[in-house]
MARSEVEX-854341 format. One line per 8 residues: their letters; for each residue x, y, z of N, C-alpha, C. Coordinates in Angstrom, 3 decimals, m for minus. Atoms other than C-alpha are relative to their C-alpha. Example, Ala and Ser with C-alpha at 12.3 -4.5 7.8 and 13.67 -1.06 7.14 Angstrom:
<recs>
AS	0.890/m1.190/0.000/12.300/m4.500/7.800/0.900/1.200/0.000 ~ m0.820/m1.190/m0.060/13.670/m1.060/7.140/m0.770/1.090/0.730
</recs>
This chain:
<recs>
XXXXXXXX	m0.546/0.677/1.167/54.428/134.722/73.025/0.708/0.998/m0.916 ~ m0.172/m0.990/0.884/54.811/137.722/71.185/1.276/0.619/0.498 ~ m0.827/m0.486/m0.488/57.477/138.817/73.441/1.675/m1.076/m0.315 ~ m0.713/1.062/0.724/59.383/135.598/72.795/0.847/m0.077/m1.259 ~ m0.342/m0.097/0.955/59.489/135.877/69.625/1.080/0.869/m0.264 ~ m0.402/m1.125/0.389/60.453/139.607/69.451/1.496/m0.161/0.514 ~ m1.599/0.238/m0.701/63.525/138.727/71.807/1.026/m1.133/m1.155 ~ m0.738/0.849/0.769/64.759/135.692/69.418/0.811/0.450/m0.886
XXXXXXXX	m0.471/m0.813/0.711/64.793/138.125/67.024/0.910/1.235/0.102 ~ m1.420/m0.990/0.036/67.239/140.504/68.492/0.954/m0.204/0.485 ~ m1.303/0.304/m0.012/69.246/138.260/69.917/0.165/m1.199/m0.859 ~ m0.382/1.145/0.444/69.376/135.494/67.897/0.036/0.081/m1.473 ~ 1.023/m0.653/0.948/67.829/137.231/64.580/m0.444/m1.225/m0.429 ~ 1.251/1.020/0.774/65.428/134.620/63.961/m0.922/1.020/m0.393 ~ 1.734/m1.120/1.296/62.752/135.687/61.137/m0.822/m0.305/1.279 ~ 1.417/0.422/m0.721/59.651/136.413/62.678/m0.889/m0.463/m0.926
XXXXXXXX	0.890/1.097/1.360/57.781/134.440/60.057/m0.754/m0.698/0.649 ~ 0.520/1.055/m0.619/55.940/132.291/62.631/m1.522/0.259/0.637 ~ 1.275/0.134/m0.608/52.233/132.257/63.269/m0.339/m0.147/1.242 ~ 0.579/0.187/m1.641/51.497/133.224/67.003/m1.364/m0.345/0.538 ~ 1.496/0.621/m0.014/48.098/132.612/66.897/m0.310/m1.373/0.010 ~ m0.323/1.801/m0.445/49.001/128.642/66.606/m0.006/m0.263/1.524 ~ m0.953/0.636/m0.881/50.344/128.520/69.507/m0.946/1.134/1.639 ~ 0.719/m0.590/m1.101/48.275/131.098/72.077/m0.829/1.190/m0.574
XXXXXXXX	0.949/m1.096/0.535/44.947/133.113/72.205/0.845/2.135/0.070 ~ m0.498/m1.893/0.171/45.263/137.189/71.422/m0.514/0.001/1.374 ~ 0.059/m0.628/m0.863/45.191/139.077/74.031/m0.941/1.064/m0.058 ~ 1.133/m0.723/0.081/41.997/140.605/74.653/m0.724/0.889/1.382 ~ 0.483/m0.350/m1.361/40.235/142.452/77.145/m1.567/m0.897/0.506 ~ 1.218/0.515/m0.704/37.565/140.817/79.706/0.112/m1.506/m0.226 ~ 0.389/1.082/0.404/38.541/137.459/78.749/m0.431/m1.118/1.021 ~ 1.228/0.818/m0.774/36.306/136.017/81.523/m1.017/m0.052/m0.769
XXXXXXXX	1.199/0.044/0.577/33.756/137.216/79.973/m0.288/m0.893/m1.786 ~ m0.364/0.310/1.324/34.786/136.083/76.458/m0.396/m2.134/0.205 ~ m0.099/1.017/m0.771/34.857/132.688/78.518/m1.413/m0.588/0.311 ~ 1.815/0.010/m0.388/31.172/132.690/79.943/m0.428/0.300/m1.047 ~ 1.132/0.236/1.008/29.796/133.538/76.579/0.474/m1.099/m1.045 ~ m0.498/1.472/1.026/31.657/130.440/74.657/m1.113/m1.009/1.123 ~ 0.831/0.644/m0.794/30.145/128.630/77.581/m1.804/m0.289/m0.342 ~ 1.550/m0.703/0.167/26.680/129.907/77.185/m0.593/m0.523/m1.407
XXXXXXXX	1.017/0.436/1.126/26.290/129.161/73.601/0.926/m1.530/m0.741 ~ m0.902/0.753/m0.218/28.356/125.926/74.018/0.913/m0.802/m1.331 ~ m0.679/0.044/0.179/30.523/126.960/72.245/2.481/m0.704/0.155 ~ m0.900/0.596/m0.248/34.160/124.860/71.930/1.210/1.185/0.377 ~ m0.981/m1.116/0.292/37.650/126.499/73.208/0.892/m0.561/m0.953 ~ m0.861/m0.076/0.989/40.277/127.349/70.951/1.172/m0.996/0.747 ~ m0.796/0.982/m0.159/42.986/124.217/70.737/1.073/0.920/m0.702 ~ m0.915/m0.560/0.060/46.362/125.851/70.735/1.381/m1.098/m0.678
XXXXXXXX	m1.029/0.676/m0.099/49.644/124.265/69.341/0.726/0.130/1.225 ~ m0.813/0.408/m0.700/52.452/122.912/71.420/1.264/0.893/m0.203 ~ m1.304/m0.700/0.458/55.532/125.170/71.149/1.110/m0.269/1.036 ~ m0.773/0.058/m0.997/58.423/123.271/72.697/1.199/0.524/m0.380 ~ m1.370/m0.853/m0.280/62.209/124.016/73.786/0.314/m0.587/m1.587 ~ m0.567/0.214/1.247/63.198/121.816/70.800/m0.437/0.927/m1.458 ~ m0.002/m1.143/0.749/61.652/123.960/68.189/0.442/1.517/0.268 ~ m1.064/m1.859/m0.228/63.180/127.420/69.909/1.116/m0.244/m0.057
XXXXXXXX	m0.999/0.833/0.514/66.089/125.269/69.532/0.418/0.350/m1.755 ~ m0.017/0.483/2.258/65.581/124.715/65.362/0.103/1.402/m0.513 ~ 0.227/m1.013/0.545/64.579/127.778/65.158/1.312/0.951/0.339 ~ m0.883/m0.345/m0.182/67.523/129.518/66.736/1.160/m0.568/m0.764 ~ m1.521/0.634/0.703/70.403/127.227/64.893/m0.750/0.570/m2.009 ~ 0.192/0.005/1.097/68.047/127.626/61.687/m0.371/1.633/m0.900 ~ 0.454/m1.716/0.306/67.415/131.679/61.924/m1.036/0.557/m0.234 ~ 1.196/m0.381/0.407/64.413/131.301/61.126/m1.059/m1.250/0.388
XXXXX	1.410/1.662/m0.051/60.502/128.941/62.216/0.213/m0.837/m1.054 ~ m0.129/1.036/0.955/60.573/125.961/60.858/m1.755/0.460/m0.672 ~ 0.652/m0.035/0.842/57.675/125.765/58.114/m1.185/m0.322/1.327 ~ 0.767/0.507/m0.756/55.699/123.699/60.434/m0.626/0.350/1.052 ~ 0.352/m0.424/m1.073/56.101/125.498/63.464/m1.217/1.027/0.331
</recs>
């Protein structure tokens, strides 16, 4: 995601203003394990937003994430 972004922004210069964490977990190490202990203490997973073409769309004509996104 993060890579995404960073590209928009040098070719398109869209702000990076946009909350990646909405939209997909960090990048962590072992995340099996991270996995089996949500499990274990049944614990819920993390619900991600939707990030479609039409908002990389908005965001490209608009230079910048929409508020929402």
């Amino acid at each position: 995601m993060f890579e995404l972004v960073s590209w928009l922004n040098k070719e398109f210069e869209v702000q990076m203003n946009i909350d990646i964490m909405r939209y997909a977990p960090a990048e962590t190490p072992f995340p099996k394990v991270r996995q089996l202990i949500r499990r274990l203490f049944s614990l819920n997973e993390p619900l991600f937003k939707s990030l479609k073409v039409r908002d990389v769309i908005a965001a490209i004509e608009a230079k910048r994430w929409p508020d929402d996104a």
